[in-house]
MARKE-830821 format. One line per field, with one value per residue (C-alpha): residue number from 1; x, y, z. Coordinates in steps of 0.1 Angstrom, whole numbers, plus 2048, in hexadecimal, padded with zeros to 3 digits. Example, Ala and Ser with C-alpha at 12.3 -4.5 7.8 and 13.67 -1.06 7.14 Angstrom:
BEGIN
i	(1/2)
xx	(87B/889)
yy	(7D3/7F5)
zz	(84E/847)
end
This chain:
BEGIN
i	(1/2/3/4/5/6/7/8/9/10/11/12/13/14/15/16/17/18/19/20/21/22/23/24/25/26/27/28/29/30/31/32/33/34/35/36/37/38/39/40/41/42/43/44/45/46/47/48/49/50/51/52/53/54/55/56/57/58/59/60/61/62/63/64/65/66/67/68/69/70/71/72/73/74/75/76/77/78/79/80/81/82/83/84/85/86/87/88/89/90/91/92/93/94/95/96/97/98/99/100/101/102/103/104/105/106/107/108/109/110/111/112/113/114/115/116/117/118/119/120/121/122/123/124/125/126/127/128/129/130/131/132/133/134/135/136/137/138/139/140/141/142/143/144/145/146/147/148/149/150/151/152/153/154/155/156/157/158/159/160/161/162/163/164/165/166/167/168/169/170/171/172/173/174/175/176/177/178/179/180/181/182/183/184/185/186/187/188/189/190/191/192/193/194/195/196/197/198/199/200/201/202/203/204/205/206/207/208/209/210/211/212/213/214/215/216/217/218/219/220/221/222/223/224/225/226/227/228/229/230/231/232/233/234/235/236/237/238/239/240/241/242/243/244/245/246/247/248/249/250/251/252/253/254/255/256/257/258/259/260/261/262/263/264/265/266/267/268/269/270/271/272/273/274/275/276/277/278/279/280/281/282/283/284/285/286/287/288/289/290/291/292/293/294/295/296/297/298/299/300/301/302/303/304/305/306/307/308/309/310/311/312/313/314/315/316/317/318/319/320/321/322/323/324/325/326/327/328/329/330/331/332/333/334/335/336/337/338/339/340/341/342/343/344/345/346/347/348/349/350/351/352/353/354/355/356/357/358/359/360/361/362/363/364/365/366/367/368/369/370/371/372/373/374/375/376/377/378/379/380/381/382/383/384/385/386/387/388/389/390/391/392/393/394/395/396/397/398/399/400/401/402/403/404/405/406/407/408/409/410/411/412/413/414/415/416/417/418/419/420/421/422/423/424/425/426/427/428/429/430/431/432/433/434/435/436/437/438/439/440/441/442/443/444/445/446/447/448/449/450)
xx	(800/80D/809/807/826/822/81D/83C/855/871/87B/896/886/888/870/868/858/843/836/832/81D/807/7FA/7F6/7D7/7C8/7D0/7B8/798/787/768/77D/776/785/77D/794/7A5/79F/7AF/79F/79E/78E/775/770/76C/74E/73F/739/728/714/70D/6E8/6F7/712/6FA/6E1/6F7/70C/6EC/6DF/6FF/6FA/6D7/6E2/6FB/6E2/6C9/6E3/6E7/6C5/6D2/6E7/6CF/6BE/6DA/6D6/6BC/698/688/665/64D/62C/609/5E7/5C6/5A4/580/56D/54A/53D/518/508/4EE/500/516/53A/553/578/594/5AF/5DB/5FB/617/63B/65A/662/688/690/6B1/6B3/6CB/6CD/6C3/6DA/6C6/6CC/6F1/6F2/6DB/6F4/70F/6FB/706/72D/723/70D/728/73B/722/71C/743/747/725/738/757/748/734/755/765/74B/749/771/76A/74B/75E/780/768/759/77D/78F/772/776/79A/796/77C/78E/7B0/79B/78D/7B5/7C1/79D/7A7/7CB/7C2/7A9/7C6/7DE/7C3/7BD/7E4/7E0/7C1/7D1/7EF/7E1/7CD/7ED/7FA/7E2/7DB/7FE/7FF/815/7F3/7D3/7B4/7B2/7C8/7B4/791/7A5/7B0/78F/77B/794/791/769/76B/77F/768/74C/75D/765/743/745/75C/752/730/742/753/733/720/73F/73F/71F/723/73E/728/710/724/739/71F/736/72B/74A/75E/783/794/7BC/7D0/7EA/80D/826/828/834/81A/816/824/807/815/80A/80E/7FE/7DC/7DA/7E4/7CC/7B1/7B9/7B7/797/789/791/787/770/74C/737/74C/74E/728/71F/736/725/705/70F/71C/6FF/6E8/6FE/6F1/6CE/6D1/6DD/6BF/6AA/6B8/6B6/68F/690/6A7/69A/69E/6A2/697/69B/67E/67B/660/657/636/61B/5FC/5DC/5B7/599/578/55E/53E/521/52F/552/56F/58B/5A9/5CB/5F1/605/62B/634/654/65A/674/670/686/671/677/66D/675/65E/652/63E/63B/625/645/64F/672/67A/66A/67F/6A0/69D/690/6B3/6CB/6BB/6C7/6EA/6EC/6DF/6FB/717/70E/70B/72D/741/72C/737/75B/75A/74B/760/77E/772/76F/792/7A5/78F/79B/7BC/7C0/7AF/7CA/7E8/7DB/7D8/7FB/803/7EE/7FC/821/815/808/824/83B/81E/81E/844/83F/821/834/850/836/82A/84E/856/837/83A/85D/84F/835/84F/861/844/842/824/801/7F0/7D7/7F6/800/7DD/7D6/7F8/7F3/7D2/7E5/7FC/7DE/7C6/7E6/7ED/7C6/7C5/7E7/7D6/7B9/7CA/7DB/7BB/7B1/7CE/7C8/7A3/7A7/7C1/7A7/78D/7A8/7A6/783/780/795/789/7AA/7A0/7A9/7B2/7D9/7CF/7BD/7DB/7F2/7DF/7E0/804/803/7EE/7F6/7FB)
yy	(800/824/83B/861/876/87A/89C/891/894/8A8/8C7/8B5/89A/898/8AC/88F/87B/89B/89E/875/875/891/87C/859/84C/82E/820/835/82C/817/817/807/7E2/7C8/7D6/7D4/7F8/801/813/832/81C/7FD/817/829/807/7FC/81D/815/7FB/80A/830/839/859/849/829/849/85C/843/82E/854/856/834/83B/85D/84C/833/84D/85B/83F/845/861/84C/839/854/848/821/812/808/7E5/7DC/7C1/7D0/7BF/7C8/7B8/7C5/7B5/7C5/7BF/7BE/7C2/7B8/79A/785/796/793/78F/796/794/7A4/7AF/7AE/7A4/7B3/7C2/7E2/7F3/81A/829/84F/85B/87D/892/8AF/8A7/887/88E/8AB/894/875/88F/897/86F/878/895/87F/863/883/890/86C/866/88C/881/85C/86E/886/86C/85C/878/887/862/861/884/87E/85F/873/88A/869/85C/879/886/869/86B/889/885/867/87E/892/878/86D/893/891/874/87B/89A/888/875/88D/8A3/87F/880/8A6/8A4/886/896/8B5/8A6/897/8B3/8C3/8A6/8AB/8D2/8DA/8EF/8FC/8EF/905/8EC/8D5/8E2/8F2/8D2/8C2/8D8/8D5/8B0/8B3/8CA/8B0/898/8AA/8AC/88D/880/8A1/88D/86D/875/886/86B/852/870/86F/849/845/85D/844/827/839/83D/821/806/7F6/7F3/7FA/80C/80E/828/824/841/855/845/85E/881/88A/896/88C/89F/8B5/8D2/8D1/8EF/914/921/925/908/8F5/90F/901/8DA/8E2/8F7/8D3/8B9/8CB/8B3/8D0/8E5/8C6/8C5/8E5/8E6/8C9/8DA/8F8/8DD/8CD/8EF/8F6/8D5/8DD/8FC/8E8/8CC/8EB/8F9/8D7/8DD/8EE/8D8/8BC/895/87A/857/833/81B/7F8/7DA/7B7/7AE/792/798/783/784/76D/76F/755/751/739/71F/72B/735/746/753/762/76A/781/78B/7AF/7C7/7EC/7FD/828/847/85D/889/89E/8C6/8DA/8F7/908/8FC/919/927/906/905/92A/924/909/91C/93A/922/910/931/93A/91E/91D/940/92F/912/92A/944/91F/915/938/936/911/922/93E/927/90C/927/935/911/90C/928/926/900/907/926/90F/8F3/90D/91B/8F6/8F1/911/908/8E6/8F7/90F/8F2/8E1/8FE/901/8E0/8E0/902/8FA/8D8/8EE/902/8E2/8D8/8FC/8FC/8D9/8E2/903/8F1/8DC/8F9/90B/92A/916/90C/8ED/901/908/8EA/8DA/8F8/8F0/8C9/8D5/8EA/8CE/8B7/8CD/8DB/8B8/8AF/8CF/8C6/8A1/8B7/8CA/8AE/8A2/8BE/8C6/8A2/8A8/8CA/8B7/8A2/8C0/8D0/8B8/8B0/8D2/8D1/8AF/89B/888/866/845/851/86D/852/83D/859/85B/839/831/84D/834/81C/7FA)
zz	(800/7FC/815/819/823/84C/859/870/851/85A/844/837/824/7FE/7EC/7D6/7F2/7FB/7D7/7D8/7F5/7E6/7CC/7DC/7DD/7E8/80E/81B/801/81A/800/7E7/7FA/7DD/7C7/7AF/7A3/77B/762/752/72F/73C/74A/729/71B/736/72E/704/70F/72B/727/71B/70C/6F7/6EC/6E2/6CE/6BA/6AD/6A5/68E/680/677/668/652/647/63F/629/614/60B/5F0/5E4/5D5/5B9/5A4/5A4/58B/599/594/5A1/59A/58F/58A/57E/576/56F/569/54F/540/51C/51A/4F9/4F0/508/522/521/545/53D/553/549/559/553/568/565/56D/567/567/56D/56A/564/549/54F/574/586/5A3/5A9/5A2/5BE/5D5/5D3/5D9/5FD/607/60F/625/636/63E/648/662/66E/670/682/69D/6A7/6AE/6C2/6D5/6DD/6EA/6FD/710/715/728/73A/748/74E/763/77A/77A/786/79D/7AC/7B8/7C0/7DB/7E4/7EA/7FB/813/81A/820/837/848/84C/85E/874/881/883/897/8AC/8B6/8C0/8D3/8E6/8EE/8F8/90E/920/91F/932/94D/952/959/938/92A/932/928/90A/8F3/8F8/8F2/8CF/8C7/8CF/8B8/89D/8A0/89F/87D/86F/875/86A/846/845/843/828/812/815/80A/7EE/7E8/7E0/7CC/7B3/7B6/7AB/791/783/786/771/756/754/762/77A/79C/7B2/79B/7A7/796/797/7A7/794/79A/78D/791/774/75C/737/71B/715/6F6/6D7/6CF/6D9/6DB/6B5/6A9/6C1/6B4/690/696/6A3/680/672/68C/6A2/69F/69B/683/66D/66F/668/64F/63E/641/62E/60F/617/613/5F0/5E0/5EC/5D6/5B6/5BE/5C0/59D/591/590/570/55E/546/552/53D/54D/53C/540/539/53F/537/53E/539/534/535/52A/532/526/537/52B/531/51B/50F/521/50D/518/508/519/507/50E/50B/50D/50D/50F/510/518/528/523/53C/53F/556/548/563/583/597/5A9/5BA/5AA/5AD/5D5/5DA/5CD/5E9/603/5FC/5F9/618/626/61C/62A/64C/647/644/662/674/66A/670/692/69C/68E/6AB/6C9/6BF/6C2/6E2/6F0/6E5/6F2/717/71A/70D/72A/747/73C/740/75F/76E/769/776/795/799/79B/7AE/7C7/7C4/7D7/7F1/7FD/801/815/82A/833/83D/84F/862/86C/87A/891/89F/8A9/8BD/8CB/8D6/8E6/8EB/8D7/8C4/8D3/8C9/8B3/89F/897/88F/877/863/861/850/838/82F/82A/818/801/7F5/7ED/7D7/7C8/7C0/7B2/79B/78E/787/776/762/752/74C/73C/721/719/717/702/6E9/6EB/6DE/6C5/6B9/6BA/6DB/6D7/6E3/6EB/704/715/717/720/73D/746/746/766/77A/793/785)
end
């Protein structure tokens, strides 16, 4: 088991085993049972197969992608079987029943439409969207179960730096309550050390109720019923430039889900103008059909009957002259609408950009805070170590000491946190920008304990 850095640690000790007991995790995770721990990957995996919002969205890409095929199919000849029969009635001397049909199959291939070209045209943008909405889909699960995961450490840091101090307070309360049986101090340290032990336990019950709410915010996700997420091993932080604030603002006017999909939309709104314009053009269709036909006549005394073969073949002419305004209705309708696509796109272009730079800034300032946390949990240890040696020689009440054990505690839970953070708002990064992918994930897993 690893174990937190004690709040005895003299001055002297190596700075690496401060920052290595900031970010243990686990001997204190009570909750944990057997359970046995899990990787943020196996999670992610657990969660495709799980999560209602994922399941949702991916079969609504699949069934968008379909649908699209459905253009496709303007330019591919049409077959059906056809059928028809008929009983007709001569009247005369002696009344006449016929019965009379054909059966066939007729063939359809059209030879010459710009609409059906610009329709067909509408299938890659479709595959496009349908590509841009699966991708998305996976990404947004890979952060909503980055969120869980790393929510869950953190209350579960918190809960140690909780405990810890509940401990720590323990030892202080005992000892100033020798202290004063003895004479060495009045009652006062004890009653300070006695409430500071009862605020400590109030927020522990804080923290571990945390702790479950973010627990079962995993389980909902990921479907697993004790998730165990593992701890971060290593301090060191992956390699996390890829350039500046530009160039991520470029990767995502290429990969960003919803730029890609509005910018679909707009080619998508150009070929609805050239289907629209195609309404005046002349079409040329190729026909063909092979049919039998058959005629009975029955009468009282004499049934007669004949089945007759037939084949056509026809090229079929059609220009529209006048419509009553459809066509030239149907033309603004669709400019109107590509003037909607492309004020959509430069829109998604802007909030995309915003969304960018913001997660860009909030990872830079994580990193800054997580250096920054870094020197103030080697000070505030230093802190603790200079009070427990003049409470030793007392220039330093109880109080004192209690209060700067807290520091140290509460320092290295935040440091934990931003760590946290720092890793989630990479992966928010590149959410934006649409390049999240399977080797984030994994650059995050080679941090955690084995």
């Amino acid at each position: 088991m690893t174990a937190r850095a004690s709040v005895l640690m003299p001055a002297s000790s190596q700075t690496a085993r401060l920052v290595a007991s900031a970010i243990a995790l686990g001997s204190l995770m009570g909750w944990y049972g057997n359970a046995k721990a899990q990787s943020l990957d196996a999670m992610i995996s657990a969660a495709r197969q799980y999560d209602a919002t994922y399941l949702s969205e991916t079969a609504g890409a699949r069934a968008a992608k379909a649908a699209a095929q459905i253009d496709s199919a303007v330019l591919r000849p049409k077959v059906s079987l056809t059928s028809t029969n008929q009983v007709g009635t001569v009247y005369g001397s002696q009344s006449n029943e016929t019965l009379s049909g054909n059966i066939g199959i007729v063939a359809s291939h059209a030879l010459f439409n710009e609409k059906n070209e610009a329709t067909s045209k509408k299938v890659t943008q479709g595959d496009i969207t349908a590509a841009a909405a699966l991708r998305a889909a996976e990404q947004s699960l890979m952060v909503r179960v980055a969120q869980a995961y790393f929510d869950v450490l953190t209350a579960s840091e918190e809960l140690v730096s909780v405990r810890a101090s509940k401990e720590a307070a323990e030892q202080q309360l005992a000892a100033a309550q020798r202290n004063f049986e003895v004479g060495n101090t009045t009652i006062t340290d004890s009653r300070e050390a006695q409430a500071q032990f009862d605020r400590i336990l109030a927020d522990e019950l804080v923290a571990q109720n945390n702790l479950a709410i973010k627990q079962l915010a995993l389980t909902q996700v990921t479907g697993l019923p004790q998730p165990a997420p593992k701890g971060l091993a290593t301090y060191n932080l992956p390699n996390l430039s890829m350039g500046g604030m530009d160039a991520w603002v470029k990767r995502a006017v290429d990969n960003n889900a919803s730029i890609v999909k509005a910018r679909a939309d707009l080619t998508n709104a150009q070929l609805d103008i050239e289907i629209a314009n195609a309404g005046k053009r002349p079409t040329v269709d190729l026909e063909a059909g092979l049919f039998q036909n058959h005629t009975s006549s029955a009468r009282t005394s004499l049934n007669l009957g004949s089945h007759k073969p037939t084949s056509n073949i026809a090229i079929k002419f059609n220009w529209p002259l006048y419509t009553g305004g459809a066509v030239d209705s149907g033309i603004s309708a669709a400019i109107e609408k590509e003037a909607k696509a492309s004020a959509d796109l430069e829109g998604a272009i802007r909030a995309v950009g915003n969304q960018v730079k913001g997660a860009y800034l909030g990872l830079q300032s994580g990193l800054g805070q997580t250096k920054a946390l870094q020197a103030a949990l080697l000070s505030s240890q230093s802190a603790l170590d200079a009070n427990k040696l003049g409470y030793e020689v007392g220039v330093r009440i109880n109080i004192d000491v209690l209060n700067a054990q807290t520091v140290v505690f509460k320092t290295q839970a935040s440091l934990a946190k931003a760590r946290h953070e720092v890793l989630l708002s990479n992966l928010k990064l590149r959410q934006a920008a649409g390049v999240l992918d399977d080797d984030a994930i994994d650059s995050i897993n080679r941090l955690l304990a084995k």
